[in-house]
Rosetta silent file (secondary structure, phi, psi, omega in degrees, C-alpha in Angstrom):
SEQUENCE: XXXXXXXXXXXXXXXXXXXXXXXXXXXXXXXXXXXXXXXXXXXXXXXXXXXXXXXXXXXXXXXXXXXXXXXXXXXXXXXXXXXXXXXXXXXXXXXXXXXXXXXXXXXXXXXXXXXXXXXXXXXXXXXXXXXXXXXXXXXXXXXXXXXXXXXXXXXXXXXXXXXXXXXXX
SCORE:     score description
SCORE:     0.000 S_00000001
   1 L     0.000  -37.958  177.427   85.488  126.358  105.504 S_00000001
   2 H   -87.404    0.911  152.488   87.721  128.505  107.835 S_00000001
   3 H   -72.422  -31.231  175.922   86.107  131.612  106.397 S_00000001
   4 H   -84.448   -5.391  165.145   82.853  130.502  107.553 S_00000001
   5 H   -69.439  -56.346 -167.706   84.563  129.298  111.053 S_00000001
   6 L   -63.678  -15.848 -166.227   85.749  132.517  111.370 S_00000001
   7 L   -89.752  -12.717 -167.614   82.471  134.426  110.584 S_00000001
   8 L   -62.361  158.592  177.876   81.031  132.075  114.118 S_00000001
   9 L  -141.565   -2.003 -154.749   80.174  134.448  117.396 S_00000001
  10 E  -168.450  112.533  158.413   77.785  130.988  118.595 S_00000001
  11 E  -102.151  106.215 -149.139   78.229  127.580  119.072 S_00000001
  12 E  -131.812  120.141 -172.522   74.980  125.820  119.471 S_00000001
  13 E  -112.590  154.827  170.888   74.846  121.807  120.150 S_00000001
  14 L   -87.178 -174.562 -172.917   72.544  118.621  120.074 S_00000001
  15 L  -140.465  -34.736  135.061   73.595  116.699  123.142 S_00000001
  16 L   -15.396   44.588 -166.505   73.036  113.025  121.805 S_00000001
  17 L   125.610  -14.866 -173.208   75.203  111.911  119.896 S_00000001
  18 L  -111.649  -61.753  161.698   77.435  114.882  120.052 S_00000001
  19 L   -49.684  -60.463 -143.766   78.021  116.074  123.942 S_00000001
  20 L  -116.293 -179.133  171.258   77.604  112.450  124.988 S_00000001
  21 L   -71.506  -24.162 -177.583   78.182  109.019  122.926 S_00000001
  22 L   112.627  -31.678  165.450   74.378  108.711  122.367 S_00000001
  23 L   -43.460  142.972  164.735   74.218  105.714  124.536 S_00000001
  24 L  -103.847  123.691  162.505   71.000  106.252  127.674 S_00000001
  25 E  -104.038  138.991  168.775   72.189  104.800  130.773 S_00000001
  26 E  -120.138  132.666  159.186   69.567  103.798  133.459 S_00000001
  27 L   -83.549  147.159  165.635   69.451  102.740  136.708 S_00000001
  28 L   -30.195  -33.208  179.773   67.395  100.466  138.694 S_00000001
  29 L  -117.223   11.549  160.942   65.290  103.011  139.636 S_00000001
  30 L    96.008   16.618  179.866   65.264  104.813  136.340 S_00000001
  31 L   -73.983  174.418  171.954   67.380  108.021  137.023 S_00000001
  32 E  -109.750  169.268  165.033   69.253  108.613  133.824 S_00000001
  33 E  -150.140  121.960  164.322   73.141  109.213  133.412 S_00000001
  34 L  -117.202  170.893 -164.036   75.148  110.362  130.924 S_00000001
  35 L  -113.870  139.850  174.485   79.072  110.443  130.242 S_00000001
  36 L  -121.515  164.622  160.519   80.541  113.966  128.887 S_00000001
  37 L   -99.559  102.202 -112.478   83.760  114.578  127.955 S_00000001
  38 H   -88.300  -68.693 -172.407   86.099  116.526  130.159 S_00000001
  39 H   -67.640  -36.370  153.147   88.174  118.062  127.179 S_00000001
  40 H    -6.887  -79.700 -177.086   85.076  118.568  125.498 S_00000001
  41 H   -39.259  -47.695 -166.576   83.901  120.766  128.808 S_00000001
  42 H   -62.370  -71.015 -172.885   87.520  122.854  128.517 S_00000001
  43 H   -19.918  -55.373 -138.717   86.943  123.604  124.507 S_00000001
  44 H   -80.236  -49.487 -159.151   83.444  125.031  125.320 S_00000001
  45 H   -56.457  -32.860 -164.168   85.323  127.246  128.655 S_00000001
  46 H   -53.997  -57.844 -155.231   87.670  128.153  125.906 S_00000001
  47 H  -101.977   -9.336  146.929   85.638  129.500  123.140 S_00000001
  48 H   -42.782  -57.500 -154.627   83.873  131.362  126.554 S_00000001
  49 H   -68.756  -40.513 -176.454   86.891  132.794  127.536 S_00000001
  50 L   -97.998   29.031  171.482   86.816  134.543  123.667 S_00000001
  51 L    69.781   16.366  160.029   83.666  135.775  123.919 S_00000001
  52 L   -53.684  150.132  134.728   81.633  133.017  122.257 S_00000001
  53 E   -79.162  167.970 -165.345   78.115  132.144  122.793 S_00000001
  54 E  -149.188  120.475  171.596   77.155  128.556  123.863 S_00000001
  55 E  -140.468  159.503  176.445   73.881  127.058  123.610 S_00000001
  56 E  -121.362  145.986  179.391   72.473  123.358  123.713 S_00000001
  57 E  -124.142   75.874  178.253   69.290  122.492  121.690 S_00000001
  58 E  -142.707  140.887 -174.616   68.625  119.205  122.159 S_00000001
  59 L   -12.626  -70.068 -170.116   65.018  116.515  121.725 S_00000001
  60 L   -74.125  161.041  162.038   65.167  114.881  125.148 S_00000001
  61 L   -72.259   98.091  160.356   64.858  116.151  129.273 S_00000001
  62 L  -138.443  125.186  173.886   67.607  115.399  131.185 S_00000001
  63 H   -53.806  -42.525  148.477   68.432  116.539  134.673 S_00000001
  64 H   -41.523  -78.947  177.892   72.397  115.478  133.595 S_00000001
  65 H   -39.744  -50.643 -178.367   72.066  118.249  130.919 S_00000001
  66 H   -78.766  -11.381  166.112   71.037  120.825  132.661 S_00000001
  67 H   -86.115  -29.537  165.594   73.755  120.050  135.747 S_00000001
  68 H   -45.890  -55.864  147.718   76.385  120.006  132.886 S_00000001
  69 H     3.952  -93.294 -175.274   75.059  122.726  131.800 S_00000001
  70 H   -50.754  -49.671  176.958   74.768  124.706  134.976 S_00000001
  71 H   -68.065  -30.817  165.540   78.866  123.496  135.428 S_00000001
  72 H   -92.633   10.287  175.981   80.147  124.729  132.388 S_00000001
  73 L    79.821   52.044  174.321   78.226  128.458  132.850 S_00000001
  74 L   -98.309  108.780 -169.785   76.270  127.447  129.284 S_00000001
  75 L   -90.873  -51.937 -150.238   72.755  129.681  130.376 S_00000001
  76 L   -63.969  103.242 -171.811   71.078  129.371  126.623 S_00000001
  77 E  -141.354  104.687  165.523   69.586  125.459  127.175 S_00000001
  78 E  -104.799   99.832  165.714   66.357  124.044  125.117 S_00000001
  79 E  -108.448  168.022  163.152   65.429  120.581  126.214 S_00000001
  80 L    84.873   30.446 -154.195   62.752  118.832  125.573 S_00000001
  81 L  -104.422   52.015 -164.196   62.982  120.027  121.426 S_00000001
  82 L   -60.198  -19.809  161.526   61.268  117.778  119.120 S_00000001
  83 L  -118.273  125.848  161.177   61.537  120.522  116.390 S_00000001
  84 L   -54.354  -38.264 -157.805   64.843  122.227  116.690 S_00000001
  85 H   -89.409  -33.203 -168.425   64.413  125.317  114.375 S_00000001
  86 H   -74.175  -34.032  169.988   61.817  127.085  116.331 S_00000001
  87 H   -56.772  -47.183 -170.336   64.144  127.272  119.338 S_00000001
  88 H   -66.246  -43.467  164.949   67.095  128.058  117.427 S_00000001
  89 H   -31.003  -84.553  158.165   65.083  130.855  115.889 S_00000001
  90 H     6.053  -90.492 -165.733   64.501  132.235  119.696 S_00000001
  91 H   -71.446  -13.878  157.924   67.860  132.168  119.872 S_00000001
  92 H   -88.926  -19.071  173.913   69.482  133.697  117.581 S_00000001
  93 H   -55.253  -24.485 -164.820   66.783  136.597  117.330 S_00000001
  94 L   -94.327  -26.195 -178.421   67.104  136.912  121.127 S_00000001
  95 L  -112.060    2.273 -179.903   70.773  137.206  120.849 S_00000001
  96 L    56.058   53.940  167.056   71.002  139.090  117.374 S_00000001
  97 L   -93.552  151.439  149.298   72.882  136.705  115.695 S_00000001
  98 L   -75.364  160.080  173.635   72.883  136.029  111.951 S_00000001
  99 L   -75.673  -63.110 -171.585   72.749  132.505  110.595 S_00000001
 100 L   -26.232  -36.043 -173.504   76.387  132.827  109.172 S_00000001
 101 L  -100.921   20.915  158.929   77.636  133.552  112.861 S_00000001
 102 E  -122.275  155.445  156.138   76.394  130.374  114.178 S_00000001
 103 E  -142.633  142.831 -172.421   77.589  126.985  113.964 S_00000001
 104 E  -117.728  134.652  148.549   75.781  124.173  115.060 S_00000001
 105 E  -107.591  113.819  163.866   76.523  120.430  115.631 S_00000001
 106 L  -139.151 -155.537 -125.544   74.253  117.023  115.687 S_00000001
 107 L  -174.026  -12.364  164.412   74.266  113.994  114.486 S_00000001
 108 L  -159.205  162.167  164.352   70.902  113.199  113.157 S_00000001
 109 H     4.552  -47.651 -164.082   67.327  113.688  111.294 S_00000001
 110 H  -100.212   -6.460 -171.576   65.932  116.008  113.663 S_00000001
 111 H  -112.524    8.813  161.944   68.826  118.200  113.766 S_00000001
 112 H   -56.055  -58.607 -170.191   68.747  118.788  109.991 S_00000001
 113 H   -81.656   25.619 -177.003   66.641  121.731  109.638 S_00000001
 114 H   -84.792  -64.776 -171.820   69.051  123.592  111.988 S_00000001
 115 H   -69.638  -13.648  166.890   71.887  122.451  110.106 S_00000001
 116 L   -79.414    5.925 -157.803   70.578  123.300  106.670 S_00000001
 117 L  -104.266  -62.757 -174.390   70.083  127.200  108.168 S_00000001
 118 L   -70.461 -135.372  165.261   72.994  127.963  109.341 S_00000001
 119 L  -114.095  -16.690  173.295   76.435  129.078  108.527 S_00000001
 120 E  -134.238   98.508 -149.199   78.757  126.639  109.788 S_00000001
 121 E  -109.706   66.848 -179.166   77.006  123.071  109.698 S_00000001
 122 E   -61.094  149.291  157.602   79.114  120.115  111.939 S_00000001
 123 L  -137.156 -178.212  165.445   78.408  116.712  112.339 S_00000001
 124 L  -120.232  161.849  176.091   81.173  113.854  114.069 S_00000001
 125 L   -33.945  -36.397  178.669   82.230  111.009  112.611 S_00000001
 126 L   -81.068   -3.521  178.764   79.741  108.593  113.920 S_00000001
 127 L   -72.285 -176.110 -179.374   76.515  110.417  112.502 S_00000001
 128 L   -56.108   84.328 -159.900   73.692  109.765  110.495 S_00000001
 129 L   -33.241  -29.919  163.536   74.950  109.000  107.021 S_00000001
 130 L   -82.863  -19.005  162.251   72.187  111.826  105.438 S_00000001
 131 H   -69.340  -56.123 -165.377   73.737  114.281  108.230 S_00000001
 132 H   -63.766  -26.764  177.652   77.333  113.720  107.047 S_00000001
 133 H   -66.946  -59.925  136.663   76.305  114.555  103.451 S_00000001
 134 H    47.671  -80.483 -162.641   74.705  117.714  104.610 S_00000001
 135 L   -81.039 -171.357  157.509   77.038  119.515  106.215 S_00000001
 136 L   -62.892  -44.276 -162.546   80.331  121.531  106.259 S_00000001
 137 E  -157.110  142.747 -176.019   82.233  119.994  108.090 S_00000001
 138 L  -104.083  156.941  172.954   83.075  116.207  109.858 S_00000001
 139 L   -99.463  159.242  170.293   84.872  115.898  112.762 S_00000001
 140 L   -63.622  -19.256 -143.016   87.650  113.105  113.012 S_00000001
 141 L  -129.922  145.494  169.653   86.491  111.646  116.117 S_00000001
 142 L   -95.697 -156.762 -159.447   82.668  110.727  117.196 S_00000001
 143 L   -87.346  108.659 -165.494   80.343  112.229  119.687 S_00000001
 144 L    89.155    7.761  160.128   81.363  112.329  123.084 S_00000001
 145 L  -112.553   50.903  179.020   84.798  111.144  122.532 S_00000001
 146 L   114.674  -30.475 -167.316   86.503  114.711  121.608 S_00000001
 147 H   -32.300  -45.078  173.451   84.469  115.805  118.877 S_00000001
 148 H   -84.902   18.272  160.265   83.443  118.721  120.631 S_00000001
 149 H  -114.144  -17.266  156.291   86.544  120.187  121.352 S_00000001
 150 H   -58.268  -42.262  174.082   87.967  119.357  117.797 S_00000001
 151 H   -61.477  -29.999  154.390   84.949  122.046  116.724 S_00000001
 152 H   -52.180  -54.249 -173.821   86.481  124.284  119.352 S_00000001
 153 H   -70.413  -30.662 -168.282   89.792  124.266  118.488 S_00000001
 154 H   -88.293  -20.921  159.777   88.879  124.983  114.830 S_00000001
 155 H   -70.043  -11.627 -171.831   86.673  128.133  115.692 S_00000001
 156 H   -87.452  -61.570 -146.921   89.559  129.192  118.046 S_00000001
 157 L   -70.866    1.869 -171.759   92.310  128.325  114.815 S_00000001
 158 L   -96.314  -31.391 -176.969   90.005  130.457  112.755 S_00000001
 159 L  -102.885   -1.160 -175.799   90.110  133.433  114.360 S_00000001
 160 L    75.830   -2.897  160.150   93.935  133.003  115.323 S_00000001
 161 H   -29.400  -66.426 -128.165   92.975  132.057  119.302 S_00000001
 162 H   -86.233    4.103  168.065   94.001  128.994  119.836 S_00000001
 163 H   -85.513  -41.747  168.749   97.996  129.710  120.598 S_00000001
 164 H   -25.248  -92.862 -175.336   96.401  132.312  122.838 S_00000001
 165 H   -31.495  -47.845 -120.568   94.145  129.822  124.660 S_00000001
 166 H  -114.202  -86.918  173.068   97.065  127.377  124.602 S_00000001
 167 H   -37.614   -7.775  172.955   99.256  129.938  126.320 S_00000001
 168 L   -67.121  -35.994 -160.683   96.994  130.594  128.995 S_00000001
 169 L   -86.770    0.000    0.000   97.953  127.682  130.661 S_00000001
């Protein structure tokens, strides 16, 4: 598994279930809000820092994605994705990636024929029991409480980064 960590140049996410807990919050007047995770946010600046790409793929619209987005400097953003693979296609042909040098994480059905393509195939603990058979690799933790910086740290540990990254600070 850490040879195929090691082969990633692109980390490409759902944002359901993975970024966030999966929960939709609403307001009285129907704006939406979601909760990210802060170390989450650092992982992704991290795996930036080393010259990763970062992209989000994910079903729904949300004005909260795209200002998270816009705040962690993530430009590649597909919302609004009811099939996944034609986007991801876009993207890696647009960025001349192989499937081996991506790895993508989500958490359910619709994010399967992504995760059957590519080369490094995450889910988090809390996913869709037909995703966790699937894939490569589970995370300890579920989606939007750390997951996404445990998938950081192990593409950083893969490549020998992460005392680097660690030492920055």
């Amino acid at each position: 598994m850490r040879e195929k960590a090691a082969k990633v140049r692109m980390l490409a996410l759902d944002v359901d279930g993975i970024l966030t807990d999966g929960r939709l919050y609403f307001t009285e007047t129907g704006q939406e809000l979601k909760a990210f995770n802060s170390r989450d946010g650092l992982g992704l600046k991290m795996l930036m820092d080393n010259g990763y790409q970062l992209a989000l793929i994910t079903g729904r619209i949300s004005q909260a994605v795209k200002h998270r987005a816009e705040q962690l400097g993530i430009e590649h953003v597909y919302q609004g994705q009811g099939n996944k693979l034609p986007a991801y296609m876009e993207l890696v042909e647009k960025l001349g990636l192989a499937d081996d040098e991506v790895c993508y994480a989500g958490d359910d059905w619709i994010d399967l024929p992504v995760l059957d393509r590519v080369g490094l195939a995450v889910t988090v603990a809390d996913a869709e029991p037909e995703v966790i058979s699937r894939v490569h690799w589970v995370t300890s933790r579920p989606g939007g409480r750390g997951a996404v910086r445990e998938i950081c740290n192990l593409l950083l540990e893969s490549r020998g980064l992460a005392e680097t990254s660690l030492n920055s600070f």
